[in-house]
C-alpha positions as protocol buffer text, in pm:
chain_id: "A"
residue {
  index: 1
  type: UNK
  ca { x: 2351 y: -2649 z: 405 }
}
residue {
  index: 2
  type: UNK
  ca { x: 2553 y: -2686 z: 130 }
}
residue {
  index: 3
  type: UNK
  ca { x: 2473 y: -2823 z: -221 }
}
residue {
  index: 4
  type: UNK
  ca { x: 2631 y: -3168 z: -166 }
}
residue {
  index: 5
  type: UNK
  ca { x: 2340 y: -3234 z: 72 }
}
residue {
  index: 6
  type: UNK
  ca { x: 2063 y: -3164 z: -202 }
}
residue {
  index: 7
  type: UNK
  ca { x: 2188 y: -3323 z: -464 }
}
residue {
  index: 8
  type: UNK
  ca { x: 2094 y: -3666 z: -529 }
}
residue {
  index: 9
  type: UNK
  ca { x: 2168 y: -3918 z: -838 }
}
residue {
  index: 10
  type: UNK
  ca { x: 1836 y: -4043 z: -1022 }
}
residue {
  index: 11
  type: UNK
  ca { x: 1796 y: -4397 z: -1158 }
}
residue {
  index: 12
  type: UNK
  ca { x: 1957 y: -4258 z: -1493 }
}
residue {
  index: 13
  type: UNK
  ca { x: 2310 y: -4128 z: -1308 }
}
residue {
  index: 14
  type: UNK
  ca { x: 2221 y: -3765 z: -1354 }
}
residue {
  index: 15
  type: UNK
  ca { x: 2218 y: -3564 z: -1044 }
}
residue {
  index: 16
  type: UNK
  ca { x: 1870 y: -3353 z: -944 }
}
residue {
  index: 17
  type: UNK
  ca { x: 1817 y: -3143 z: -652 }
}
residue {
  index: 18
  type: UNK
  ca { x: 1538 y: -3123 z: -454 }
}
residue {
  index: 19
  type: UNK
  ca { x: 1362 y: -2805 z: -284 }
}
residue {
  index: 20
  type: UNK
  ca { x: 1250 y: -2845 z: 44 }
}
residue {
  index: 21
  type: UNK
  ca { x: 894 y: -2681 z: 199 }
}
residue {
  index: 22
  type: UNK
  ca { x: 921 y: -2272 z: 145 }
}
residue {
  index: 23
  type: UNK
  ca { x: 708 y: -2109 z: 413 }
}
residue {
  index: 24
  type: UNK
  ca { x: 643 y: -1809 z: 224 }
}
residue {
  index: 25
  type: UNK
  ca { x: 473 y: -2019 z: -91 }
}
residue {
  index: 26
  type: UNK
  ca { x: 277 y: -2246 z: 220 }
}
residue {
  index: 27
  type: UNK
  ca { x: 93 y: -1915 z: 336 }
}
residue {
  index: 28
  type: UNK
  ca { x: 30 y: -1747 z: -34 }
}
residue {
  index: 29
  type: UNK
  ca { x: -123 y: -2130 z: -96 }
}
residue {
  index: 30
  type: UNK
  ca { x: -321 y: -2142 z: 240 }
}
residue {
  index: 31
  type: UNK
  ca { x: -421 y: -1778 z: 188 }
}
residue {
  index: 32
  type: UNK
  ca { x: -504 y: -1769 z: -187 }
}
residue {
  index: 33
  type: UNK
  ca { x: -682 y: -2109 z: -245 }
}
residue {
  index: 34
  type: UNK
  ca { x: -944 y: -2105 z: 19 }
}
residue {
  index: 35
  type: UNK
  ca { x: -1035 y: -1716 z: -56 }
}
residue {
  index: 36
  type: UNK
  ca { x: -1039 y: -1731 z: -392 }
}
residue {
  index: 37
  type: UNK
  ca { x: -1252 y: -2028 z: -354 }
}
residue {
  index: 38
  type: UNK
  ca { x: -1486 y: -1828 z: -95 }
}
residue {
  index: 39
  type: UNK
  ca { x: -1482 y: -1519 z: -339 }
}
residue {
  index: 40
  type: UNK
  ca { x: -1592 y: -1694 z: -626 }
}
residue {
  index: 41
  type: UNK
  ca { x: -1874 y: -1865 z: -418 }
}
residue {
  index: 42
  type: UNK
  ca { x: -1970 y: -1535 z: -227 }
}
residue {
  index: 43
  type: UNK
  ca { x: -2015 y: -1397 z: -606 }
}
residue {
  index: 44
  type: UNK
  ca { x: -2220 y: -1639 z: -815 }
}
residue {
  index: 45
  type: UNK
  ca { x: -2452 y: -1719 z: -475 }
}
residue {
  index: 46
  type: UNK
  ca { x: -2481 y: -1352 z: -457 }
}
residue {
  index: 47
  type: UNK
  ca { x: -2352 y: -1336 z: -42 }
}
residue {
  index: 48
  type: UNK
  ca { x: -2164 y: -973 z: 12 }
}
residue {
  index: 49
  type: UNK
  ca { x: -2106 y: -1123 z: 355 }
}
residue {
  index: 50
  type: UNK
  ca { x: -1884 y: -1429 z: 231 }
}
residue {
  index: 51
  type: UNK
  ca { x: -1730 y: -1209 z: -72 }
}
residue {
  index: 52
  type: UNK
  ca { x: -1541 y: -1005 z: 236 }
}
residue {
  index: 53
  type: UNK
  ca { x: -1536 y: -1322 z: 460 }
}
residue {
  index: 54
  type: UNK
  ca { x: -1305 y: -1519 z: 190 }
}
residue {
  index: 55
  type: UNK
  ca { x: -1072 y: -1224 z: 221 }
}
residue {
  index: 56
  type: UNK
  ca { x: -1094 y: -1137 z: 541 }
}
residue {
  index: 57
  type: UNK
  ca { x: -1147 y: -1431 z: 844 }
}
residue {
  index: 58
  type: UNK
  ca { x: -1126 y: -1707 z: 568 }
}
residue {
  index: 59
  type: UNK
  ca { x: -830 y: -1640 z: 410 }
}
residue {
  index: 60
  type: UNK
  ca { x: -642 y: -1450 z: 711 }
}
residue {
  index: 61
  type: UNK
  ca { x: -746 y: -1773 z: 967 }
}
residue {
  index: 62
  type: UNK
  ca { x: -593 y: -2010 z: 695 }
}
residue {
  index: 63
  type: UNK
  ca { x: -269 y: -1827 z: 621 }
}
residue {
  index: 64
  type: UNK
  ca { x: -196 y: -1769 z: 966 }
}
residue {
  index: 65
  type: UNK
  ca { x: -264 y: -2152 z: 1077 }
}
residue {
  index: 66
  type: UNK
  ca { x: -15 y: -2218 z: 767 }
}
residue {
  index: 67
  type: UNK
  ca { x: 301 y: -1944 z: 934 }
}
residue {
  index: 68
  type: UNK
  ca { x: 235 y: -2137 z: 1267 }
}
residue {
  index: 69
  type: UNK
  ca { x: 210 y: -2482 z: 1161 }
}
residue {
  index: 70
  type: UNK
  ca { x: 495 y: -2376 z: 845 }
}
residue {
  index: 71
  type: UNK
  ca { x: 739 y: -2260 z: 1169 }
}
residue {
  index: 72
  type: UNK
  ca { x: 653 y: -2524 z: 1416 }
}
residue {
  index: 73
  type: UNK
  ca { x: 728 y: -2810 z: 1090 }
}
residue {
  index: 74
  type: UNK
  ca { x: 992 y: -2600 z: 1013 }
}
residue {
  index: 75
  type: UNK
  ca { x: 1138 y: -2600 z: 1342 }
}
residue {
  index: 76
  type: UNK
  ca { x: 1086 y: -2964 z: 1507 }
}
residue {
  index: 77
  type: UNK
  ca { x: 905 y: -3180 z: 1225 }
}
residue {
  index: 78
  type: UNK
  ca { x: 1210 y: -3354 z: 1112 }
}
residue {
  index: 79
  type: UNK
  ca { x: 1324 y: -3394 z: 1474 }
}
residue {
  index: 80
  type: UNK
  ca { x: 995 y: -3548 z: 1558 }
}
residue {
  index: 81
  type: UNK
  ca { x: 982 y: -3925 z: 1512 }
}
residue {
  index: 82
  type: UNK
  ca { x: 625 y: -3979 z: 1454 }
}
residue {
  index: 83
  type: UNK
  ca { x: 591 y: -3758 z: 1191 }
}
residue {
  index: 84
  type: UNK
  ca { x: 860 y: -3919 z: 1009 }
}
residue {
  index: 85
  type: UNK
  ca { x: 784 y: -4272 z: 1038 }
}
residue {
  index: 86
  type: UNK
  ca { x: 400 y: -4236 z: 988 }
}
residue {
  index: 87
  type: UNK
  ca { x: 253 y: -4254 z: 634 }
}
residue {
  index: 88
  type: UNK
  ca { x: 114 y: -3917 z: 474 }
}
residue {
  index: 89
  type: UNK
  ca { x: -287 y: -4042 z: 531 }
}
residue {
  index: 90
  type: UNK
  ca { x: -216 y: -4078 z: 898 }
}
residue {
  index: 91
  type: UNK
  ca { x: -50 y: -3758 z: 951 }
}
residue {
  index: 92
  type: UNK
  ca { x: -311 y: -3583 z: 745 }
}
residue {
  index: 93
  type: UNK
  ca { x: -596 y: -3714 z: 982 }
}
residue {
  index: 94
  type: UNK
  ca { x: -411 y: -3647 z: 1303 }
}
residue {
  index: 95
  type: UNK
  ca { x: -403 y: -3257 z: 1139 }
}
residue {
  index: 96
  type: UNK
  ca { x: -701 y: -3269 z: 1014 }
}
residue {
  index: 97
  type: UNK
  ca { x: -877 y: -3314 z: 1359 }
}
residue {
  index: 98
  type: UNK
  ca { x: -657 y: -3086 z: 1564 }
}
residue {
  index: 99
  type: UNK
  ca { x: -769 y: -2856 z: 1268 }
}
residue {
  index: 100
  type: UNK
  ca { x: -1137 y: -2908 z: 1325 }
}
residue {
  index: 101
  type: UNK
  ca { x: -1043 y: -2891 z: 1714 }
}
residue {
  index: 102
  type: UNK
  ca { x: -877 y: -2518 z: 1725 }
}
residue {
  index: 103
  type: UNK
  ca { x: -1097 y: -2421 z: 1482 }
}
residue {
  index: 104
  type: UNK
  ca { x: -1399 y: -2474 z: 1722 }
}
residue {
  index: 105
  type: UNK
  ca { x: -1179 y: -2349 z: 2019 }
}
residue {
  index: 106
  type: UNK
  ca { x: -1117 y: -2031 z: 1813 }
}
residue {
  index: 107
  type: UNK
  ca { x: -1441 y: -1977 z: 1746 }
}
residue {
  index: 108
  type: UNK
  ca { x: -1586 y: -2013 z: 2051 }
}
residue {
  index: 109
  type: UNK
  ca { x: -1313 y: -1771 z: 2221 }
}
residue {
  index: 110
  type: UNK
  ca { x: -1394 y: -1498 z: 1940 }
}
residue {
  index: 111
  type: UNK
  ca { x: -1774 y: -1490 z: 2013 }
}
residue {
  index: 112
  type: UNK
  ca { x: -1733 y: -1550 z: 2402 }
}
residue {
  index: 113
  type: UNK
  ca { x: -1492 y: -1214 z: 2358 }
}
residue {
  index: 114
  type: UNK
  ca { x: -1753 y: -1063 z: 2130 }
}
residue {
  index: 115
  type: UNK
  ca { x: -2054 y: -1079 z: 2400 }
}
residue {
  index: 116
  type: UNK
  ca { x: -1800 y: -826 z: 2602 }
}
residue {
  index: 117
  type: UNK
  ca { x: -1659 y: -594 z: 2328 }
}
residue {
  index: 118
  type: UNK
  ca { x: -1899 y: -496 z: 2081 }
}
residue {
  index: 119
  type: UNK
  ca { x: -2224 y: -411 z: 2195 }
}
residue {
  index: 120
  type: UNK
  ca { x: -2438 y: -482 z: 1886 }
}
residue {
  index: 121
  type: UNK
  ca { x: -2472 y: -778 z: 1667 }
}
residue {
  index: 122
  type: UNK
  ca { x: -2161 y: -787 z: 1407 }
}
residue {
  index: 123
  type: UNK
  ca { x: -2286 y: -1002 z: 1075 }
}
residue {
  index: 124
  type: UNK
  ca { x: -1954 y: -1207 z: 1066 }
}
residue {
  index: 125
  type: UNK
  ca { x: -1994 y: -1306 z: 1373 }
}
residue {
  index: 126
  type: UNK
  ca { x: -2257 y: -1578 z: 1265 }
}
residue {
  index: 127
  type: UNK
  ca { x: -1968 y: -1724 z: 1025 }
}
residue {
  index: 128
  type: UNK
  ca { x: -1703 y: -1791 z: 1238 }
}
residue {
  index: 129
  type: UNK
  ca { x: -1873 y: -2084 z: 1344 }
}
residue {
  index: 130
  type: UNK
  ca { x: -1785 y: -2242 z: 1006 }
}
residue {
  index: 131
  type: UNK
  ca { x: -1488 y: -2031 z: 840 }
}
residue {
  index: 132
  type: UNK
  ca { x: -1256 y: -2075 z: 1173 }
}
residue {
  index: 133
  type: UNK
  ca { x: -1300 y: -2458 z: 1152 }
}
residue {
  index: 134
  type: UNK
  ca { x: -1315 y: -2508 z: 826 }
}
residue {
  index: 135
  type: UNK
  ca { x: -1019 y: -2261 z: 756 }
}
residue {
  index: 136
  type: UNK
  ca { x: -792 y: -2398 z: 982 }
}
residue {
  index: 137
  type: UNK
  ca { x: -838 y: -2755 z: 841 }
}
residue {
  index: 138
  type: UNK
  ca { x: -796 y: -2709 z: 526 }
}
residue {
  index: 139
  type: UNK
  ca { x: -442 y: -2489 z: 611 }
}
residue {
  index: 140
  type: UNK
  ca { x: -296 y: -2727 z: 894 }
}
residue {
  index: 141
  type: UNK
  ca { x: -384 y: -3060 z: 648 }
}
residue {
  index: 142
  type: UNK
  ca { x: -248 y: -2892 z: 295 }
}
residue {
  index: 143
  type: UNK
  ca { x: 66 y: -2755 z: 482 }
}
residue {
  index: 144
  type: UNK
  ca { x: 167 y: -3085 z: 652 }
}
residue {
  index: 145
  type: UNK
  ca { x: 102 y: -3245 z: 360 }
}
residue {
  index: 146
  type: UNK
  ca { x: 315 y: -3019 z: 145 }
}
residue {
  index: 147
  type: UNK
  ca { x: 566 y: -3018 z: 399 }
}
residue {
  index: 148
  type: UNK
  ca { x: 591 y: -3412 z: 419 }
}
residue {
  index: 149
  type: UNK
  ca { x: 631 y: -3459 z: 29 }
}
residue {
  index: 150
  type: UNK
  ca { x: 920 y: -3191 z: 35 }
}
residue {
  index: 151
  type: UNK
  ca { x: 1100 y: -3370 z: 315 }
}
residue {
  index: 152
  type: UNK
  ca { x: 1004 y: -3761 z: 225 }
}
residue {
  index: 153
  type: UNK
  ca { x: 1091 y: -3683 z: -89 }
}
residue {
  index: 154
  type: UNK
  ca { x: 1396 y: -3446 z: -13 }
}
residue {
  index: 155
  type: UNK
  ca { x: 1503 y: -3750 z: 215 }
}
residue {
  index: 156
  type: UNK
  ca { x: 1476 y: -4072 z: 44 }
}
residue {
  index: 157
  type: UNK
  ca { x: 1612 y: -3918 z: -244 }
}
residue {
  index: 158
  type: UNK
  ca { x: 1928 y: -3902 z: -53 }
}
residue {
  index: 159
  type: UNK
  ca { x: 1946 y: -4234 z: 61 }
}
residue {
  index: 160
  type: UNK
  ca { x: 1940 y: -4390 z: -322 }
}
């Protein structure tokens, strides 16, 4: 891609360019926010359990979720119609539930495989039930929706 392509003339004549979606800064974002978040909340509630959690299943679940959605965008979002002809609220939604959706899939395949691997109750075990969903959510939904305003944006500022 050469430099021709990103460069685009504002309403003022002077020519800006625009960056499109980095993965790398999508999974530092997915990872950081929601563990820092958990971290902070595992510390003034006093919960050991969600201190390592945030870092840990929270913040690995969400950073993951943002490589594979971050790759598969990557990869086919601007050769998939829908995605480019739907407004940012709708695409949002539609991740938004498949996040909830996997989330609950995950979990349920993680303790289903727990009942045969580990022989004793594990503590975090009890949590996946609300960091998987909740961590894939808030990854697939802030990734699209960083991804969408780098393209739309990248995009339309061509056609002016």
């Amino acid at each position: 891609m050469n430099r021709s392509d990103d460069a685009s003339e504002t309403k003022d004549g002077s020519n800006r360019i625009s960056k499109p979606s980095v993965l790398w800064r999508d999974i530092m974002i997915a990872y950081a926010a929601p563990a820092l978040m958990a971290g902070i909340g595992g510390v003034v509630i006093g919960d050991q359990i969600l201190f390592i959690a945030a870092f840990t299943s929270i913040g690995g679940t969400s950073a993951v979720t943002a490589w594979i959605i971050g790759r598969w965008l990557k990869d086919w979002g601007l050769h998939t119609q829908w995605l480019n002809r739907s407004h940012l609220l709708v695409i949002a939604t539609i991740f938004a539930f498949l996040g909830v959706a996997t989330g609950l899939l995950i979990a349920l395949v993680v303790t289903e495989l727990s009942i045969y691997a580990f022989s004793q109750e594990i503590a975090w075990l009890d949590r996946v039930w609300i960091d998987f969903p909740l961590s894939v959510t808030i990854a697939s939904t802030t990734t699209v929706c960083r991804w969408y305003k780098a393209t739309h944006k990248h995009t339309s500022n061509r056609s002016v």
